[in-house]
Steps between C-alpha positions, in 0.01 A plus 500: 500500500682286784485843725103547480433145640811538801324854549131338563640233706698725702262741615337280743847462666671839454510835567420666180847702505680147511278446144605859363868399585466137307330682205761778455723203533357312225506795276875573530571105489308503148615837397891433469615578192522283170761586192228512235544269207338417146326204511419425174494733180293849631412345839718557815479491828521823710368409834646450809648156694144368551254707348499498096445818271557376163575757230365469118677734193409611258597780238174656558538485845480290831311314710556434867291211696467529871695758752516303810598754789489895484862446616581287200369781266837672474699174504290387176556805356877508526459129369383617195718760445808251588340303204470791265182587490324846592242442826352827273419243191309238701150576391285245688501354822349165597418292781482153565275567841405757748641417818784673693783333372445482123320872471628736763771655268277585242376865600852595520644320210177727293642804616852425385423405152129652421360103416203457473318164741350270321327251770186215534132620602531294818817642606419848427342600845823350718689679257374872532408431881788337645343282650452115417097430449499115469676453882586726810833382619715628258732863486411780319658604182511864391175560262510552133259608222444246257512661132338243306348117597612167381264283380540099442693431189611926449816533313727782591661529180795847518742457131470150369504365907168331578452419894167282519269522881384212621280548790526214740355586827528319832815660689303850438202557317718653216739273489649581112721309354718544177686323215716664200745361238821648503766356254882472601755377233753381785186241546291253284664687198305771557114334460276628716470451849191475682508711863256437825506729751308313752245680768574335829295168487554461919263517769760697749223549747148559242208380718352274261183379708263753629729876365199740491770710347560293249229203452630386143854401614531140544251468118732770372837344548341197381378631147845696463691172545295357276523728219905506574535155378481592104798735539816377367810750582818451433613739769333561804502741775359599846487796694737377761800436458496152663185363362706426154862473633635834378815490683598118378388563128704899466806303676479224200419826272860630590672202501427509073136337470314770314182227537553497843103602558409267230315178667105460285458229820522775781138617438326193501706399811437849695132446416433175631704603783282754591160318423616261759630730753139676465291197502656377800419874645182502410422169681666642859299813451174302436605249801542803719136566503266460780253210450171516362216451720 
Protein backbone atom coordinates (compact mmCIF):
# COMPACT_ATOMS: atom_id res chain seq x y z
CA UNK A 1 0.00 0.00 0.00
CA UNK A 2 3.17 2.34 -0.65
CA UNK A 3 0.74 4.36 -3.29
CA UNK A 4 -2.13 5.22 -0.64
CA UNK A 5 0.37 6.94 1.78
CA UNK A 6 2.42 8.97 -1.48
CA UNK A 7 -1.33 9.73 -2.56
CA UNK A 8 -2.31 11.42 1.02
CA UNK A 9 0.90 13.17 1.19
CA UNK A 10 0.67 14.45 -2.19
CA UNK A 11 -2.52 16.07 -2.26
CA UNK A 12 -1.52 18.97 -0.27
CA UNK A 13 1.16 19.63 -2.96
CA UNK A 14 -0.43 18.54 -6.26
CA UNK A 15 -2.85 18.97 -8.64
CA UNK A 16 -5.05 16.03 -8.33
CA UNK A 17 -4.43 15.02 -12.16
CA UNK A 18 -0.57 14.82 -11.25
CA UNK A 19 -2.03 12.04 -8.42
CA UNK A 20 -4.31 10.24 -11.14
CA UNK A 21 -1.12 10.11 -13.39
CA UNK A 22 1.20 8.55 -10.36
CA UNK A 23 -1.66 6.08 -9.56
CA UNK A 24 -2.22 4.78 -13.13
CA UNK A 25 1.50 4.65 -12.94
CA UNK A 26 1.68 2.51 -10.02
CA UNK A 27 -0.85 0.18 -11.41
CA UNK A 28 0.97 -0.61 -14.69
CA UNK A 29 4.44 -0.68 -12.66
CA UNK A 30 2.74 -3.55 -10.41
CA UNK A 31 0.74 -5.04 -13.15
CA UNK A 32 3.65 -6.36 -15.50
CA UNK A 33 3.36 -9.67 -16.09
CA UNK A 34 4.73 -12.79 -14.06
CA UNK A 35 5.29 -16.50 -15.76
CA UNK A 36 3.14 -18.31 -13.21
CA UNK A 37 4.79 -21.12 -11.34
CA UNK A 38 3.94 -24.04 -8.76
CA UNK A 39 5.14 -23.29 -5.63
CA UNK A 40 4.77 -26.16 -3.76
CA UNK A 41 2.51 -29.34 -4.42
CA UNK A 42 -1.28 -27.71 -5.46
CA UNK A 43 -0.19 -24.13 -4.65
CA UNK A 44 1.16 -21.73 -7.38
CA UNK A 45 1.54 -18.52 -7.96
CA UNK A 46 -0.53 -16.73 -10.70
CA UNK A 47 -0.21 -13.12 -9.96
CA UNK A 48 1.50 -10.52 -11.47
CA UNK A 49 5.33 -8.88 -10.82
CA UNK A 50 4.18 -7.34 -7.51
CA UNK A 51 0.85 -8.24 -6.67
CA UNK A 52 0.31 -12.11 -5.65
CA UNK A 53 -2.78 -14.34 -6.73
CA UNK A 54 -1.92 -17.67 -5.53
CA UNK A 55 -3.79 -20.60 -7.06
CA UNK A 56 -4.91 -23.89 -4.93
CA UNK A 57 -6.01 -27.45 -6.97
CA UNK A 58 -7.75 -29.58 -6.42
CA UNK A 59 -9.65 -32.51 -8.28
CA UNK A 60 -12.81 -31.15 -7.04
CA UNK A 61 -12.00 -27.93 -8.06
CA UNK A 62 -10.06 -24.59 -7.38
CA UNK A 63 -9.54 -21.95 -5.33
CA UNK A 64 -8.18 -18.54 -6.22
CA UNK A 65 -7.01 -15.93 -3.33
CA UNK A 66 -6.94 -12.30 -4.17
CA UNK A 67 -7.37 -10.55 -7.86
CA UNK A 68 -5.34 -7.50 -7.47
CA UNK A 69 -6.28 -5.14 -10.52
CA UNK A 70 -9.41 -5.47 -12.91
CA UNK A 71 -6.58 -5.33 -15.49
CA UNK A 72 -4.83 -8.31 -14.00
CA UNK A 73 -8.13 -10.36 -14.26
CA UNK A 74 -7.37 -11.62 -17.76
CA UNK A 75 -3.62 -11.94 -17.14
CA UNK A 76 -4.50 -14.42 -14.10
CA UNK A 77 -6.69 -16.12 -16.10
CA UNK A 78 -4.35 -16.91 -18.97
CA UNK A 79 -1.94 -17.86 -15.98
CA UNK A 80 -3.98 -20.53 -15.12
CA UNK A 81 -4.68 -21.80 -18.24
CA UNK A 82 -0.73 -21.65 -19.12
CA UNK A 83 -0.61 -23.95 -15.97
CA UNK A 84 -3.35 -26.28 -17.03
CA UNK A 85 -6.02 -25.56 -15.24
CA UNK A 86 -9.66 -24.39 -16.39
CA UNK A 87 -10.38 -20.52 -14.93
CA UNK A 88 -14.13 -22.47 -15.39
CA UNK A 89 -13.08 -25.08 -12.39
CA UNK A 90 -11.99 -22.48 -9.82
CA UNK A 91 -14.92 -22.62 -7.49
CA UNK A 92 -14.05 -20.08 -4.75
CA UNK A 93 -12.49 -16.91 -4.61
CA UNK A 94 -10.72 -15.38 -1.60
CA UNK A 95 -9.26 -12.34 -0.37
CA UNK A 96 -6.62 -11.49 1.82
CA UNK A 97 -8.09 -7.63 2.20
CA UNK A 98 -10.33 -5.13 0.65
CA UNK A 99 -8.38 -2.41 -0.62
CA UNK A 100 -7.67 -1.43 -4.27
CA UNK A 101 -4.79 -3.34 -4.96
CA UNK A 102 -5.50 -6.81 -3.53
CA UNK A 103 -9.52 -6.79 -4.51
CA UNK A 104 -10.18 -4.75 -7.59
CA UNK A 105 -9.99 -7.80 -10.00
CA UNK A 106 -12.38 -9.72 -8.28
CA UNK A 107 -15.83 -8.61 -9.95
CA UNK A 108 -14.33 -9.44 -13.17
CA UNK A 109 -12.43 -12.52 -12.36
CA UNK A 110 -16.48 -13.75 -10.95
CA UNK A 111 -17.76 -13.19 -14.21
CA UNK A 112 -15.14 -15.21 -16.02
CA UNK A 113 -15.37 -18.29 -14.00
CA UNK A 114 -18.96 -18.12 -12.07
CA UNK A 115 -16.91 -18.33 -8.31
CA UNK A 116 -18.46 -17.75 -5.80
CA UNK A 117 -16.70 -14.76 -2.92
CA UNK A 118 -16.11 -15.94 0.08
CA UNK A 119 -14.92 -12.74 2.28
CA UNK A 120 -14.65 -11.40 6.31
CA UNK A 121 -17.74 -9.48 7.98
CA UNK A 122 -15.54 -6.40 8.29
CA UNK A 123 -14.50 -6.32 4.81
CA UNK A 124 -17.78 -7.00 3.36
CA UNK A 125 -19.07 -3.31 3.03
CA UNK A 126 -15.61 -2.01 1.10
CA UNK A 127 -16.12 -4.96 -0.83
CA UNK A 128 -19.73 -4.51 -2.36
CA UNK A 129 -19.26 -0.56 -2.17
CA UNK A 130 -16.02 0.14 -3.60
CA UNK A 131 -15.12 2.13 -1.43
CA UNK A 132 -12.57 1.66 1.58
CA UNK A 133 -14.62 2.32 5.10
CA UNK A 134 -11.72 2.23 7.64
CA UNK A 135 -9.74 5.45 5.72
CA UNK A 136 -10.52 8.06 2.89
CA UNK A 137 -7.37 8.36 0.92
CA UNK A 138 -7.33 5.38 -0.88
CA UNK A 139 -8.69 4.41 -4.85
CA UNK A 140 -11.64 2.76 -5.55
CA UNK A 141 -11.88 -0.78 -6.58
CA UNK A 142 -14.75 -2.06 -8.73
CA UNK A 143 -17.57 -3.48 -6.15
CA UNK A 144 -18.39 -7.07 -5.66
CA UNK A 145 -21.11 -9.13 -3.90
CA UNK A 146 -19.83 -11.17 -1.28
CA UNK A 147 -21.48 -14.84 -1.50
CA UNK A 148 -20.78 -16.11 1.79
CA UNK A 149 -18.67 -14.55 5.11
CA UNK A 150 -15.56 -15.82 6.71
CA UNK A 151 -15.53 -16.21 10.11
CA UNK A 152 -12.29 -16.65 12.51
CA UNK A 153 -10.97 -20.14 12.31
CA UNK A 154 -13.61 -21.16 8.90
CA UNK A 155 -12.14 -23.84 6.84
CA UNK A 156 -12.76 -23.74 3.16
CA UNK A 157 -12.41 -27.27 2.58
CA UNK A 158 -13.20 -28.08 -1.83
CA UNK A 159 -11.85 -32.27 -2.43
CA UNK A 160 -9.53 -33.25 0.35
CA UNK A 161 -7.91 -29.29 0.19
CA UNK A 162 -8.59 -27.54 3.50
CA UNK A 163 -7.74 -23.58 3.40
CA UNK A 164 -8.12 -22.36 7.18
CA UNK A 165 -9.22 -18.09 7.80
CA UNK A 166 -7.58 -16.45 10.18
CA UNK A 167 -8.93 -13.09 10.77
CA UNK A 168 -6.25 -10.69 11.83
CA UNK A 169 -7.38 -7.20 11.54
CA UNK A 170 -5.37 -4.00 11.68
CA UNK A 171 -4.37 -3.13 7.89
CA UNK A 172 -8.38 -3.38 7.25
CA UNK A 173 -10.93 -4.36 9.52
CA UNK A 174 -11.12 -7.76 7.64
CA UNK A 175 -7.89 -8.40 7.36
CA UNK A 176 -8.11 -12.57 6.71
CA UNK A 177 -5.45 -14.48 6.67
CA UNK A 178 -4.86 -18.20 5.58
CA UNK A 179 -2.72 -21.35 6.05
CA UNK A 180 -3.03 -24.90 4.16
CA UNK A 181 -0.78 -28.01 3.90
CA UNK A 182 0.10 -28.95 0.60
CA UNK A 183 2.54 -31.95 0.18
CA UNK A 184 5.28 -32.01 -2.68
CA UNK A 185 7.46 -35.21 -3.11
CA UNK A 186 10.34 -33.10 -4.90
CA UNK A 187 10.43 -31.65 -1.06
CA UNK A 188 10.73 -33.02 2.57
CA UNK A 189 9.91 -36.47 0.92
CA UNK A 190 6.69 -35.54 0.47
CA UNK A 191 5.49 -34.78 4.45
CA UNK A 192 3.39 -32.17 4.74
CA UNK A 193 4.05 -28.71 4.42
CA UNK A 194 2.56 -26.10 6.39
CA UNK A 195 1.48 -22.75 4.10
CA UNK A 196 0.87 -18.93 5.49
CA UNK A 197 -0.52 -16.66 3.38
CA UNK A 198 0.06 -13.61 5.36
CA UNK A 199 -2.56 -10.44 5.42
CA UNK A 200 -0.39 -7.39 5.12
CA UNK A 201 0.86 -6.77 8.77
CA UNK A 202 2.06 -2.88 7.60
CA UNK A 203 0.80 0.35 8.57
CA UNK A 204 1.26 1.91 4.81
CA UNK A 205 -0.53 5.02 5.92
CA UNK A 206 -3.53 3.48 8.74
CA UNK A 207 -4.14 6.43 11.10
CA UNK A 208 -3.65 4.66 14.21
CA UNK A 209 -4.43 7.59 16.79
CA UNK A 210 -7.68 9.34 16.59
CA UNK A 211 -9.32 7.21 12.85
CA UNK A 212 -13.05 7.82 13.55
CA UNK A 213 -13.19 5.49 10.60
CA UNK A 214 -11.56 3.04 12.10
CA UNK A 215 -11.04 3.47 16.09
CA UNK A 216 -9.83 -0.25 16.73
CA UNK A 217 -6.69 -0.06 14.50
CA UNK A 218 -3.68 0.47 16.47
CA UNK A 219 -5.51 -2.50 19.43
CA UNK A 220 -6.30 -4.51 16.32
CA UNK A 221 -2.92 -4.89 14.74
CA UNK A 222 -1.75 -5.43 18.12
CA UNK A 223 -4.00 -8.56 19.04
CA UNK A 224 -3.40 -9.96 15.36
CA UNK A 225 0.38 -9.87 15.94
CA UNK A 226 -0.10 -11.39 18.90
CA UNK A 227 -2.08 -14.27 17.96
CA UNK A 228 0.50 -14.67 14.78
CA UNK A 229 3.21 -15.75 17.03
CA UNK A 230 1.85 -19.55 17.55
CA UNK A 231 1.96 -20.12 13.78
CA UNK A 232 4.71 -22.19 12.58
CA UNK A 233 4.84 -22.39 8.52
CA UNK A 234 7.11 -23.87 6.67
CA UNK A 235 6.35 -21.73 3.67
CA UNK A 236 5.24 -18.39 3.75
CA UNK A 237 3.77 -15.88 1.53
CA UNK A 238 2.59 -12.23 1.09
CA UNK A 239 0.49 -10.49 -1.18
CA UNK A 240 3.28 -8.57 -2.76
CA UNK A 241 5.58 -9.76 -4.44
CA UNK A 242 8.46 -7.99 -2.60
CA UNK A 243 7.35 -8.37 0.91
CA UNK A 244 8.75 -12.22 0.73
CA UNK A 245 11.39 -11.92 -2.07
CA UNK A 246 9.51 -13.64 -4.89
CA UNK A 247 11.81 -12.74 -7.57
CA UNK A 248 15.19 -13.97 -5.56
CA UNK A 249 13.50 -17.27 -4.23
CA UNK A 250 11.67 -18.37 -8.18
CA UNK A 251 15.34 -17.41 -9.59
CA UNK A 252 16.93 -20.08 -6.94
CA UNK A 253 13.60 -22.23 -7.87
CA UNK A 254 14.98 -22.42 -11.55
CA UNK A 255 18.34 -22.72 -10.91
CA UNK A 256 17.25 -26.63 -9.39
CA UNK A 257 16.18 -25.83 -5.62
CA UNK A 258 12.69 -27.25 -5.53
CA UNK A 259 12.85 -25.88 -1.56
CA UNK A 260 13.67 -22.73 -2.76
CA UNK A 261 10.47 -21.14 -0.65
CA UNK A 262 11.33 -23.36 2.15
CA UNK A 263 12.87 -21.08 5.16
CA UNK A 264 10.42 -22.04 8.82
CA UNK A 265 12.67 -18.70 10.08
CA UNK A 266 11.07 -16.21 7.48
CA UNK A 267 7.82 -15.89 9.52
CA UNK A 268 9.09 -15.24 12.75
CA UNK A 269 11.58 -12.76 11.12
CA UNK A 270 8.76 -10.90 8.89
CA UNK A 271 6.76 -10.67 12.13
CA UNK A 272 9.01 -9.05 14.37
CA UNK A 273 9.88 -6.95 11.53
CA UNK A 274 6.69 -5.62 11.28
CA UNK A 275 5.85 -5.33 15.12
CA UNK A 276 8.76 -3.03 15.15
CA UNK A 277 8.15 -1.08 12.12
CA UNK A 278 4.49 -0.52 13.72
CA UNK A 279 5.51 0.23 17.18
CA UNK A 280 7.83 2.75 16.09
CA UNK A 281 4.65 4.16 13.94
CA UNK A 282 2.52 4.16 16.47
CA UNK A 283 4.82 6.30 18.71
CA UNK A 284 5.25 9.21 15.72
CA UNK A 285 1.52 9.12 15.31
CA UNK A 286 0.92 9.51 19.10
CA UNK A 287 3.91 12.25 19.21
CA UNK A 288 2.14 14.07 16.44
CA UNK A 289 -0.64 15.05 18.66
CA UNK A 290 -1.43 18.41 19.94
CA UNK A 291 -0.81 18.76 23.72
CA UNK A 292 -3.18 18.33 26.36
CA UNK A 293 -4.29 21.24 28.21
Amino acid sequence: MKIALASALLLSVTPLSAVAQDHAGQRAEWNRPQQPFRIAGNLYYVGTSELAAYLITDPAGHVLIDVPLAESAPRIAANIEALGFKVRDIRRLLVNHAHWDHADGLAAFKRLSGATLWASAADRATLESGRATDRDDLPPLAPVKVDRILRDGDVVAIGTTRIKAHLTPGHTPGCTSFTLETRDPRISQGRPLKVLLACSMTVAGQRLVNNARYPAAADDFQRSMARMKSIRPAIFLNFHAGGFDLAAKRARQLDGDAAAFVDPSEWPRRRLEAEQAFQTELARQKAEQPAAR
